[in-house]
N, C-alpha and C positions, 0 to 999 in steps of 0.2 A: 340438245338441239344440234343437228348438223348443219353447224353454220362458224365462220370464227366470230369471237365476240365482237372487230368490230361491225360485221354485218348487222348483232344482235343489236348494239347500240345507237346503228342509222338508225335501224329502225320502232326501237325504242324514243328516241329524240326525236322522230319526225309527226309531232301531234298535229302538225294539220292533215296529217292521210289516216289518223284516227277512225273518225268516220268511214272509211270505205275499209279500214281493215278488222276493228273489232266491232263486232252486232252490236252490242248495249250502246255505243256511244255513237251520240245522231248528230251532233254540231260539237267543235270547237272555235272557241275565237281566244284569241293568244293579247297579250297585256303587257303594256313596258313593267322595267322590274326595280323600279326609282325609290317607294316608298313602302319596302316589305313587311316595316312594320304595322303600317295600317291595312286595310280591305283593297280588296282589289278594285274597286269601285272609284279611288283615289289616284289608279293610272288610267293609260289610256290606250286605247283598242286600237290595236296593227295589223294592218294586212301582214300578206308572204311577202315581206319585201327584205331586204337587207339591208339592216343598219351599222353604221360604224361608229357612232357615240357612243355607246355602250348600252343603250334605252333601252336592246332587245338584245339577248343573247341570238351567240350562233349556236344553234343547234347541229354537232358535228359532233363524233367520235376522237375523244383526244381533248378537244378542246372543254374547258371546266365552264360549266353554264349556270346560271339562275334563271330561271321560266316561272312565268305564270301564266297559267292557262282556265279558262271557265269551259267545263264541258257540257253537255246537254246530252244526259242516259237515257236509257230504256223507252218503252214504251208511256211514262208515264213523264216525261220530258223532264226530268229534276234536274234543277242547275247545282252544279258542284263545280267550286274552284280550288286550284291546288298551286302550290309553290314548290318547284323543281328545282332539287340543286342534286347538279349530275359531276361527279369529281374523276378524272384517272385517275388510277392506281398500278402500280405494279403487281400488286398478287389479288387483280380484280375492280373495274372499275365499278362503280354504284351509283343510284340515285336516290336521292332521300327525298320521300314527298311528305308535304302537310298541310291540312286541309287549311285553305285561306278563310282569314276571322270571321269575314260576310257571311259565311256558309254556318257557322256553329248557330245551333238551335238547340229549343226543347228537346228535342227527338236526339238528333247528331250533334254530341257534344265536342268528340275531337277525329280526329283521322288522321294515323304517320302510316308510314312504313317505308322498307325501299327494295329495291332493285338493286340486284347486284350479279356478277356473272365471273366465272372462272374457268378461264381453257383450259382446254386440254386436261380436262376429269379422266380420274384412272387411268392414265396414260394413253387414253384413247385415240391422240392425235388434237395438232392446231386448230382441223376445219371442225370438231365440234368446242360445244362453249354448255358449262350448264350454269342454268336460271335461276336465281333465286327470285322472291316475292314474299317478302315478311310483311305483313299488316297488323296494324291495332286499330279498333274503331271504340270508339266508350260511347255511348249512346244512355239512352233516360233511361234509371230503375224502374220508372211505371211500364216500361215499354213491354210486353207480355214475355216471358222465355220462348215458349217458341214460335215468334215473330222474330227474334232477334239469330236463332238455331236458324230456321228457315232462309233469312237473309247470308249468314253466313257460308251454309251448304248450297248455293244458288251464285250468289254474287263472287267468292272466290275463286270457284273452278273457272267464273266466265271474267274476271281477269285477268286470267293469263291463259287461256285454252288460246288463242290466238297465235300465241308468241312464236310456238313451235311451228304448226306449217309455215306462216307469212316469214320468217326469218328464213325457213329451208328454202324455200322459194325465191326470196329475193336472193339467197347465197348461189342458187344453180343459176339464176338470169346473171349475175355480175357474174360468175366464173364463164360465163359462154360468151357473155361479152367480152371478156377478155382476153379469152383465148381464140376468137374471131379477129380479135386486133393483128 
């Protein structure tokens, strides 16, 4: 991505513009992060607002957060809720997601993965940054093989197809803003 990673990271950490930047996801609503070993269903629902008790992380680059978020996907409106812990690093920061306990079913037994990113690949320079996205889904043995094929050649490219324009894009508006300064 031609972007530096913290660009990549706003915009990673900014799930309430989810909806207007990636197609499958149609609503978010964001959840204090008080009692992560139970369901999401046991916090409580926050506007955009900024808190300083600690009830909501801040979502910022740099700074190490815990989120939970319930999303509303695709056409077919399924709610999935996930728990965000986003960490710096110095040789790359990351976020490790996991599907929140509400959400595991018959069908969708578990859901990790993470995000993670590394400037400056092959020497290429600071202003690119490359993506990672590792997922594991375990879902039900009954579930047919290719329903489960199908899902994965569909739903993984449209995980992250997003990343790379909306990150190059917001990296040229901040760089023109800045140099407009």
């Amino acid at each position: 991505v031609k972007a530096p990673a913290s660009v990549v990271w706003e915009c990673l950490l900014d799930f309430y513009s989810y909806p207007q930047t990636i197609p499958t996801v149609r609503d978010v609503q964001m959840f204090t992060n008080t009692h992560l070993k139970q369901d999401y269903y046991s916090e409580k629902a926050v506007e955009r607002l900024k808190y300083e008790d600690g009830t909501l992380a801040t979502l910022k680059h740099g700074v190490p957060s815990v989120t939970r978020a319930a999303f509303t996907l695709s056409k077919f409106r399924l709610k999935i809720a996930a728990i965000h812990k986003y960490r710096p690093h110095p040789q790359g920061d990351y976020m490790v997601f996991t599907l929140d306990p509400a959400c595991t079913n018959v069908v969708l037994q578990n859901a990790k993965g993470v995000w993670h990113t590394q400037s400056n690949p092959d020497g290429r320079g600071e202003e690119y940054t490359r993506v990672w996205l590792l997922c594991e889904l375990k879902v039900s043995s009954l579930l047919p093989k290719w329903i489960v094929d199908y899902a994965a050649r569909k739903a993984m490219p449209r995980a992250s197809s997003w990343i790379k324009p909306h990150c190059e894009a917001a990296a040229d508006l901040w760089f023109k803003d800045m140099k407009e300064r």
